[in-house]
Z-matrix of the N, CA and C atoms (Angstrom, degrees):
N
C 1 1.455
C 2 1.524 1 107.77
N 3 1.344 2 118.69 1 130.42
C 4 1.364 3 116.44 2 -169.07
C 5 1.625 4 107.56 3 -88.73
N 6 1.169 5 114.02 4 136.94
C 7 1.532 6 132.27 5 -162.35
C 8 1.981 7 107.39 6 -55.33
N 9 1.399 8 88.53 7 -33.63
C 10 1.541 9 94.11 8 178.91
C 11 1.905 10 119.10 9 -61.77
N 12 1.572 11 73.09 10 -68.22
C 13 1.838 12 106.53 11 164.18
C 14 1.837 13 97.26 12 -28.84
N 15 1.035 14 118.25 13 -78.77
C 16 1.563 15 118.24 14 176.30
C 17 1.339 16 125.74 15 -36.94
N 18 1.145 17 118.88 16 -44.35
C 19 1.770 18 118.09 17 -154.63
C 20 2.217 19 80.84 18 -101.83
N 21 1.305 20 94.51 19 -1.83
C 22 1.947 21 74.74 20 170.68
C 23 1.372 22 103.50 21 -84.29
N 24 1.691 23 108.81 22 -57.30
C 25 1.528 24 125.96 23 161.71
C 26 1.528 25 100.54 24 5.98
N 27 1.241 26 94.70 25 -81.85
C 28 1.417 27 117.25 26 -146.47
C 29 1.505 28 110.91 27 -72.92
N 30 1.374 29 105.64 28 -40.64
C 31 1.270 30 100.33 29 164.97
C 32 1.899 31 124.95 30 -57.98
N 33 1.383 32 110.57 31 -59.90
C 34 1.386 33 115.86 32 141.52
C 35 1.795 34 109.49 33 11.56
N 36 1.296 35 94.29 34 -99.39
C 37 1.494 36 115.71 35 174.30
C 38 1.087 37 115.39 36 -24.00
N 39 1.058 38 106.71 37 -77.99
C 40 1.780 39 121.07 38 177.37
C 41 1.771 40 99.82 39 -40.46
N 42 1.146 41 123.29 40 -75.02
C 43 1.751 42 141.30 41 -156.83
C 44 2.239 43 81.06 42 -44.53
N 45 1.349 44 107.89 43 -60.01
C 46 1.399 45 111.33 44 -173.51
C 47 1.612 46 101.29 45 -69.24
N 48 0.895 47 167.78 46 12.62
C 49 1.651 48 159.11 47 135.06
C 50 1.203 49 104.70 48 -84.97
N 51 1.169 50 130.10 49 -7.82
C 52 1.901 51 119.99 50 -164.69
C 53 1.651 52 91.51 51 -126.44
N 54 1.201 53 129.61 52 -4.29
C 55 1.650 54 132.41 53 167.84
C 56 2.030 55 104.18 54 -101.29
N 57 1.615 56 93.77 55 -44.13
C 58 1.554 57 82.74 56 -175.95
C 59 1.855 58 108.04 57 -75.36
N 60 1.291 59 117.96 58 5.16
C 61 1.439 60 118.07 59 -172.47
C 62 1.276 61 93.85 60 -98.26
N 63 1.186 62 116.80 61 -54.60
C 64 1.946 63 111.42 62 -179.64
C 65 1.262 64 115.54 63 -65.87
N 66 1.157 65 130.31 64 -22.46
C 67 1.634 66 129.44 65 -145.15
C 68 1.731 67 98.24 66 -134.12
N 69 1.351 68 121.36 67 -32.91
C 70 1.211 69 127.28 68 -143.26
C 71 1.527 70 120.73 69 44.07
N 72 1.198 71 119.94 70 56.56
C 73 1.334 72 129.71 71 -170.76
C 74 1.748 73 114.81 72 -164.27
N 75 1.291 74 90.84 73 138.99
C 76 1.583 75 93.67 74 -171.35
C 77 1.427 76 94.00 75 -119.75
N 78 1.804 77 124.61 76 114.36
C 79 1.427 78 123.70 77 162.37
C 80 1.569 79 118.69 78 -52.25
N 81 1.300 80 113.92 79 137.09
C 82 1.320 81 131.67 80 -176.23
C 83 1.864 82 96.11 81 -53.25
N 84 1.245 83 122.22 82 -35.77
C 85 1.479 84 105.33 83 -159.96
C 86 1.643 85 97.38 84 -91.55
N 87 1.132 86 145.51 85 18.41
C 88 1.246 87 145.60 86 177.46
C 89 1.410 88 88.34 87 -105.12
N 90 1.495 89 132.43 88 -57.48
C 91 2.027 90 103.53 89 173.85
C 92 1.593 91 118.29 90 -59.68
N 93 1.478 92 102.18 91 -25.78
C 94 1.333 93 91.79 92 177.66
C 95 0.930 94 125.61 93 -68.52
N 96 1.143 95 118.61 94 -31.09
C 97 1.763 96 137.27 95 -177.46
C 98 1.629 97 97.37 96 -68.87
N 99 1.152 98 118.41 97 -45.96
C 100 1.209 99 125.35 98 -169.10
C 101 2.193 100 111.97 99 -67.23
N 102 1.574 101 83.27 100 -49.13
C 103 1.363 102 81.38 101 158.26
C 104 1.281 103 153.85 102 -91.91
N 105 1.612 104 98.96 103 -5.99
C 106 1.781 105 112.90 104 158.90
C 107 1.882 106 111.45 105 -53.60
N 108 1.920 107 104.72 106 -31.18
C 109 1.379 108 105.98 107 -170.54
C 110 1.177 109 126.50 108 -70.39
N 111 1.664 110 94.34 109 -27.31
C 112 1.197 111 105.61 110 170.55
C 113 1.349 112 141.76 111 -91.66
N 114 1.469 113 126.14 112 3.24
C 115 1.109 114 135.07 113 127.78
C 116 0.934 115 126.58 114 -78.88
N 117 1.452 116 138.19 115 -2.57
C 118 1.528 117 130.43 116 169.82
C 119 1.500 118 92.11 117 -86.96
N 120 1.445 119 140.98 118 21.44
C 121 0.931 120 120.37 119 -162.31
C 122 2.056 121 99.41 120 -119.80
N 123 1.765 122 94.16 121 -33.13
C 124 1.279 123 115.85 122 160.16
C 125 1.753 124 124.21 123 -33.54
N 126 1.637 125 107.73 124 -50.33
C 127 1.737 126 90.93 125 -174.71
C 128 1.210 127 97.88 126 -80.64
N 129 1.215 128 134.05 127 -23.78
C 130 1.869 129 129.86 128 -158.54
C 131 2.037 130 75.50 129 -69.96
N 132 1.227 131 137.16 130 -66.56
C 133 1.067 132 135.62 131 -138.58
C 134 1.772 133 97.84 132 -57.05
N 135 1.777 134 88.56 133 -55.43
C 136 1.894 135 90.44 134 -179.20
C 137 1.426 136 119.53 135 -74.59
N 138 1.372 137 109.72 136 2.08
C 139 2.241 138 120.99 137 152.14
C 140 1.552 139 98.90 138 -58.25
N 141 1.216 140 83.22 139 -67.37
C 142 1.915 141 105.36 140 -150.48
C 143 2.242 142 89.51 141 -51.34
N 144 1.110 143 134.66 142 -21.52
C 145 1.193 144 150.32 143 176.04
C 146 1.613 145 125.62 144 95.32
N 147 1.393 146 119.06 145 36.95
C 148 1.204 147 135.96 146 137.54
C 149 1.742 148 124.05 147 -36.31
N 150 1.298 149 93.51 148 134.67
C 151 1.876 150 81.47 149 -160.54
C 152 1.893 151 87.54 150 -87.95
N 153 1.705 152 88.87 151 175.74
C 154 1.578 153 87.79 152 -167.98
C 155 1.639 154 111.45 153 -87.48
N 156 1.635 155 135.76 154 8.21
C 157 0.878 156 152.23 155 110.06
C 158 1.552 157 124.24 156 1.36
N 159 1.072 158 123.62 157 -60.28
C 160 1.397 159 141.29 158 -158.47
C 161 1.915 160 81.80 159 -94.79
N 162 1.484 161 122.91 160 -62.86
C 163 1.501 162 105.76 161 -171.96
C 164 1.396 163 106.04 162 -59.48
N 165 1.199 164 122.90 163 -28.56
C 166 1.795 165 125.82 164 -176.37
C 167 1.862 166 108.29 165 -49.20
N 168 2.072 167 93.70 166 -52.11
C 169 1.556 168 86.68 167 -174.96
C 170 1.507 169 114.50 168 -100.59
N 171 1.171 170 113.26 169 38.63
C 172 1.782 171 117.78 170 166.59
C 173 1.388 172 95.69 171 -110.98
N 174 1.068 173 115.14 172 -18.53
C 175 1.579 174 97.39 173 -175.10
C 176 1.784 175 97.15 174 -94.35
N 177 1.141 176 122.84 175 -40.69
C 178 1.692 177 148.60 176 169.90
C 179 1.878 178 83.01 177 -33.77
N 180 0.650 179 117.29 178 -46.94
C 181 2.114 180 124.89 179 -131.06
C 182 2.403 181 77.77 180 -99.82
N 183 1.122 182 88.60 181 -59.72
C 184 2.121 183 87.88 182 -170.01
C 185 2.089 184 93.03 183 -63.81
N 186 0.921 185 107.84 184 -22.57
C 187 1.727 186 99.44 185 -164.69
C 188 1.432 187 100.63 186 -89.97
N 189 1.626 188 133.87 187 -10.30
C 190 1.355 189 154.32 188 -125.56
C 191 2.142 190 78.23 189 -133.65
N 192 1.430 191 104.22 190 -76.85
C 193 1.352 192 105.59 191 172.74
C 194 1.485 193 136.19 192 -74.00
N 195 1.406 194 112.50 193 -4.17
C 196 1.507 195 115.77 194 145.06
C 197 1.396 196 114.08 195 -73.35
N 198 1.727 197 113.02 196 -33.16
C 199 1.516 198 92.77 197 -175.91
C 200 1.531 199 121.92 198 -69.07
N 201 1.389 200 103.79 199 -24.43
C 202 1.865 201 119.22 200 -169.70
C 203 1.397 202 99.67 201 -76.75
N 204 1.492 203 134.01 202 -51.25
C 205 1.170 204 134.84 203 155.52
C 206 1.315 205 116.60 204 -47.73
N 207 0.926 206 158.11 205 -36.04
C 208 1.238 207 154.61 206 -149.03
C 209 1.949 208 90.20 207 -102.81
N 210 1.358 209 127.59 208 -39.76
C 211 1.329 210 115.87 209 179.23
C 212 1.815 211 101.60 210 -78.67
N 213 1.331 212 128.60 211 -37.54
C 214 1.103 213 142.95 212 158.88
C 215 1.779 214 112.38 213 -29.68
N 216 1.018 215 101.00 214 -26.63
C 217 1.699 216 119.40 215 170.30
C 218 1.332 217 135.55 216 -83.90
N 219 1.314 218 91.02 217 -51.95
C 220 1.779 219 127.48 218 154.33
C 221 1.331 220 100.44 219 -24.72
N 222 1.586 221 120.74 220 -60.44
C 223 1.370 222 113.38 221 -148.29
C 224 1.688 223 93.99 222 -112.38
N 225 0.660 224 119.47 223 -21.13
C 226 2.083 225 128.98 224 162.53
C 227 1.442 226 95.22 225 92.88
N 228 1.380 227 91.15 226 61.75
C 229 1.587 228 117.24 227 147.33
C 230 1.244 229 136.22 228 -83.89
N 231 1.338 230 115.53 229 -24.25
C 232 1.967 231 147.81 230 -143.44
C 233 1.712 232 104.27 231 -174.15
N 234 1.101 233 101.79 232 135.58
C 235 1.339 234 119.80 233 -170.29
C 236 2.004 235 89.77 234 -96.90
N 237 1.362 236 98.73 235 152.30
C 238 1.732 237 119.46 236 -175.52
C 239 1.826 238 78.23 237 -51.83
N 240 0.809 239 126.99 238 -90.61
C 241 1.785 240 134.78 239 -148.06
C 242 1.639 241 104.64 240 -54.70
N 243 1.302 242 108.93 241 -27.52
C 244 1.312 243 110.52 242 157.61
C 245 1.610 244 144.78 243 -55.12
N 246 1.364 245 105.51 244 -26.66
C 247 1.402 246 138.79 245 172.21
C 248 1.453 247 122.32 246 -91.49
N 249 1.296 248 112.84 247 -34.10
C 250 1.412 249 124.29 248 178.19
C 251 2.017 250 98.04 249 -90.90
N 252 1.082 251 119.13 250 -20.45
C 253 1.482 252 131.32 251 178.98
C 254 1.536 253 103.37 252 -67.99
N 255 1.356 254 112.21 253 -74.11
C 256 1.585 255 126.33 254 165.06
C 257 1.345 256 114.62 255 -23.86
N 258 1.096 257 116.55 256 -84.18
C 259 1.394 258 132.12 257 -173.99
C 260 1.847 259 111.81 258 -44.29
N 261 1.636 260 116.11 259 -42.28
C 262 1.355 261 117.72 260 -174.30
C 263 1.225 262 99.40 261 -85.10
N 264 1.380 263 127.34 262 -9.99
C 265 1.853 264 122.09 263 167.52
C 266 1.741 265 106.04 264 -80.90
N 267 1.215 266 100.62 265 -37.95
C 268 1.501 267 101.02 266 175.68
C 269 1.565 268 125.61 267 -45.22
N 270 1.359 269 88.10 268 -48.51
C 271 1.497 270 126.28 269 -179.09
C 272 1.671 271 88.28 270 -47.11
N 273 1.599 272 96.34 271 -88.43
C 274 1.449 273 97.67 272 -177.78
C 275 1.403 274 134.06 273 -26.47
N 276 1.299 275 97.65 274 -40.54
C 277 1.817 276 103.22 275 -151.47
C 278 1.754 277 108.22 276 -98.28
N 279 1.288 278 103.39 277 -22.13
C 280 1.741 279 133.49 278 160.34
C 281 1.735 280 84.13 279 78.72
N 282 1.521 281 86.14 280 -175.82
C 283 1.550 282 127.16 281 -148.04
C 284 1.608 283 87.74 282 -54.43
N 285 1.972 284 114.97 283 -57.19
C 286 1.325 285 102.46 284 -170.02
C 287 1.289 286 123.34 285 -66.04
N 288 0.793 287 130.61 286 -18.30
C 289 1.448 288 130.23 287 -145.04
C 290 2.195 289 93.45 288 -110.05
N 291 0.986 290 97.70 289 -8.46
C 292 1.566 291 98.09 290 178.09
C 293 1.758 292 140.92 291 -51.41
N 294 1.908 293 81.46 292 -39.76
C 295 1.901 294 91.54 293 164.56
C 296 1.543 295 107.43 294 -49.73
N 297 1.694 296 104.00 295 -60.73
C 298 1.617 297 97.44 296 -165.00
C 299 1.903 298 125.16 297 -61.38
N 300 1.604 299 75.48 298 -36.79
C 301 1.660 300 83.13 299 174.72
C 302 1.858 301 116.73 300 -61.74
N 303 0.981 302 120.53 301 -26.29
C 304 1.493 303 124.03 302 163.33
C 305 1.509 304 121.87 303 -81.97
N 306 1.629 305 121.59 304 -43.90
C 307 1.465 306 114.31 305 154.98
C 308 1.633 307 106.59 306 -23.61
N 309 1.676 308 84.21 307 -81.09
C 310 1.932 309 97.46 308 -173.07
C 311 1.251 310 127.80 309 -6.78
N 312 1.383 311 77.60 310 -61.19
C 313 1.746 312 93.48 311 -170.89
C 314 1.007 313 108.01 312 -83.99
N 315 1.809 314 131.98 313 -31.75
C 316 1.597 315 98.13 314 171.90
C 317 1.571 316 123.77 315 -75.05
N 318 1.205 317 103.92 316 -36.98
C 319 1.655 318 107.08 317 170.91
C 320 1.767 319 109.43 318 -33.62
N 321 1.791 320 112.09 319 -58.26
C 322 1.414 321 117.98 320 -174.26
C 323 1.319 322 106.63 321 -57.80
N 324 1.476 323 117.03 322 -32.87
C 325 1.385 324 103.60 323 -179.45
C 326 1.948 325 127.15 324 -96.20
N 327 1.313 326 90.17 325 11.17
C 328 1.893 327 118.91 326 172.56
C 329 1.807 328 88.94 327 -60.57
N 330 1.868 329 91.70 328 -81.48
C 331 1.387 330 119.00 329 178.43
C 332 1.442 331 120.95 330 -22.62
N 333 1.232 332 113.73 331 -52.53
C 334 1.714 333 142.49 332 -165.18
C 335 1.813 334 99.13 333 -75.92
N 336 1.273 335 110.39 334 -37.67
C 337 1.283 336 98.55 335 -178.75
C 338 1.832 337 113.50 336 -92.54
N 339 1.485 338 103.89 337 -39.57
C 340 1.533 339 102.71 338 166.75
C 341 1.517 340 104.72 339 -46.74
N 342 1.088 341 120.95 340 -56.87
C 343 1.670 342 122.60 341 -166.78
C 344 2.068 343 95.61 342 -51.87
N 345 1.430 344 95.91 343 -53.27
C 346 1.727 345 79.84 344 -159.07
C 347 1.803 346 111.45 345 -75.91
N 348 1.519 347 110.84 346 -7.43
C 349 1.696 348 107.79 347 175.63
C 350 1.789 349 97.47 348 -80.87
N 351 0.836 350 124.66 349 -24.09
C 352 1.731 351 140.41 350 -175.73
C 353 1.428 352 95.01 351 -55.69
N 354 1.093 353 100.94 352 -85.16
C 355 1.843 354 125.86 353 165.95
C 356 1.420 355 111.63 354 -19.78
N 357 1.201 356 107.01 355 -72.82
C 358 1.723 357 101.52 356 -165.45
C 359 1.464 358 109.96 357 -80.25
N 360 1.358 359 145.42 358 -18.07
C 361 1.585 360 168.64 359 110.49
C 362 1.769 361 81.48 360 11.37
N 363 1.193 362 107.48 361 -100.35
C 364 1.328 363 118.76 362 159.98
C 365 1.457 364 141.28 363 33.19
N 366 1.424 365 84.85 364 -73.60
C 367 2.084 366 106.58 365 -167.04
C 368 1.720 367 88.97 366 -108.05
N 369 1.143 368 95.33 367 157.25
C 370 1.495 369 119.58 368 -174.56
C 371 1.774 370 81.41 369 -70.09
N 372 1.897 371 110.81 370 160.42
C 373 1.211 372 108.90 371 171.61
C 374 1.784 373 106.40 372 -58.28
N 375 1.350 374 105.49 373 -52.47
C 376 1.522 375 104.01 374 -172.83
C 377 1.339 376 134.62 375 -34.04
N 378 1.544 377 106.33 376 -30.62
C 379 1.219 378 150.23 377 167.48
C 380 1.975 379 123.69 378 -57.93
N 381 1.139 380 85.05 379 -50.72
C 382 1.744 381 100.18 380 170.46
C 383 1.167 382 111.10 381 -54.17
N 384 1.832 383 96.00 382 103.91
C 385 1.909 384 103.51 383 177.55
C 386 1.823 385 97.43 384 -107.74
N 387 1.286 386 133.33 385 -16.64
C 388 0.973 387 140.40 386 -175.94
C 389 1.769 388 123.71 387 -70.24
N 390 1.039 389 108.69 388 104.88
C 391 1.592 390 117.85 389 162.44
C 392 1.272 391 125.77 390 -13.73
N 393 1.190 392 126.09 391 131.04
C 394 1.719 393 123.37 392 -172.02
C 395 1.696 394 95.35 393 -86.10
N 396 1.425 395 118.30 394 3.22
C 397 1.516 396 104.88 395 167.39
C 398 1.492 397 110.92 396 -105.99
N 399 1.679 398 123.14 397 -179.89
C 400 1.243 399 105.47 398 -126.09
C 401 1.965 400 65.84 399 -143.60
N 402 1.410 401 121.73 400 99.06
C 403 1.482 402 125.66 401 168.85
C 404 1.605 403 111.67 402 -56.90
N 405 1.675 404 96.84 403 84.37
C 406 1.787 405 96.18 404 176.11
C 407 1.872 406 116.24 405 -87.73
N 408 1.171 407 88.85 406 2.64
C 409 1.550 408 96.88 407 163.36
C 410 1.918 409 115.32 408 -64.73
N 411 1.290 410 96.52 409 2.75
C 412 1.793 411 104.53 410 -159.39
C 413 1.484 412 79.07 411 -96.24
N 414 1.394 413 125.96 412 -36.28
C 415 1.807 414 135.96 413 -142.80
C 416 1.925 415 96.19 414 -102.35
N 417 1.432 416 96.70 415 -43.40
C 418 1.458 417 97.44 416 178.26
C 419 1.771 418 104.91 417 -62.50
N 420 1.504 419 110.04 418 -64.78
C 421 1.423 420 97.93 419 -179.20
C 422 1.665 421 124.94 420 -51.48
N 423 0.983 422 105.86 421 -23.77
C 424 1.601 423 104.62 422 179.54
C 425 1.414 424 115.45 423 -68.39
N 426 1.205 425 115.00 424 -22.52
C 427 1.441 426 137.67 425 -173.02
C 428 1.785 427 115.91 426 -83.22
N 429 1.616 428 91.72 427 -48.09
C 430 1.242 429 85.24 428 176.55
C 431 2.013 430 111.82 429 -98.47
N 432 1.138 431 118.84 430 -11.50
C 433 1.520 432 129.79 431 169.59
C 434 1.668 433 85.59 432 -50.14
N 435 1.564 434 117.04 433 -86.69
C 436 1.410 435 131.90 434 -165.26
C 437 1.513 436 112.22 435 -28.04
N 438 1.773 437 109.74 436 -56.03
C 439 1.054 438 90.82 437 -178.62
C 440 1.334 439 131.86 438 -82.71
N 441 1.260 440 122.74 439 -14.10
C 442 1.037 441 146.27 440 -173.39
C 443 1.886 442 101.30 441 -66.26
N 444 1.234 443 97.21 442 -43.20
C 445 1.425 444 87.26 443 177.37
C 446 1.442 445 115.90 444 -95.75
N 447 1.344 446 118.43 445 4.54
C 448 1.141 447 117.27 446 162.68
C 449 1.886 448 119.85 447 -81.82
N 450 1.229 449 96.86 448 -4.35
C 451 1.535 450 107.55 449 170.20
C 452 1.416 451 138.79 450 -67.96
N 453 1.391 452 77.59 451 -34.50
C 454 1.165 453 104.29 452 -160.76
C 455 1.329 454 112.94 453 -97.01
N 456 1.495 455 121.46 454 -12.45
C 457 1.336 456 150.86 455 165.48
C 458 1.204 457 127.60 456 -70.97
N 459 1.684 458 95.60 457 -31.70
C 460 1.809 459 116.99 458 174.79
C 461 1.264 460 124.36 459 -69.97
């Protein structure tokens, strides 16, 4: 994984948890951005001598988890920017690396929700400035930050 390629990743990530926390909204050009990286990340892999197999099922694996997300939406489980978020980390993080990158994120988003019922429990009602929706863009980036830097570690 090229060192550059990563610290965009990641930044990425971050830019989408710190927009879906203020805004509850994730701009369309932060997955895109996210997913241009992750196919620019594809020929360095089939340079570096990755067979073209492996780029077939990372891209197989993000189109596989847009589709599950995308029904995950359907039923207002996952927010639109949430689904298009998933899928361009997928993208990124490819086919292998996908178990952890979904652990991650559900564990981060276990965490993310204890923290925000904690939170609003908390503040007097009067007090409650917080959204009854639940910024899993906070759970996705943690997921893909983590693993991402666990890659890179390997």
């Amino acid at each position: 994984m090229a060192l550059a390629l990563a610290i965009a990743a990641i930044a990425l990530f971050a830019t989408a948890a710190v927009t879906d926390s203020l805004n509850r909204r994730i701009p369309n050009r932060i997955s895109i951005a996210l997913a241009m990286v992750g196919l620019a990340r594809i020929p360095a892999a089939l340079v570096a001598g990755e067979s073209a197999l492996t780029a077939g099922l990372d891209l197989a694996a993000a189109v596989a988890v847009f589709t599950l997300a995308a029904l995950a939406f359907r039923f207002g489980l996952l927010g639109g920017g949430d689904v298009k978020l998933l899928a361009a980390g997928t993208l990124w993080l490819g086919a292998a690396a996908l178990g952890p990158y979904l652990l991650t994120t559900v564990l981060a988003g276990g965490l993310l929700a204890v923290a925000f019922v904690a939170w609003n429990f908390t503040l007097p009602k009067s007090a409650q400035r917080l959204r009854p929706s639940l910024p899993y863009a906070v759970a996705i980036a943690a997921g893909g930050i983590l693993t991402t830097t666990g890659a890179l570690w390997a």
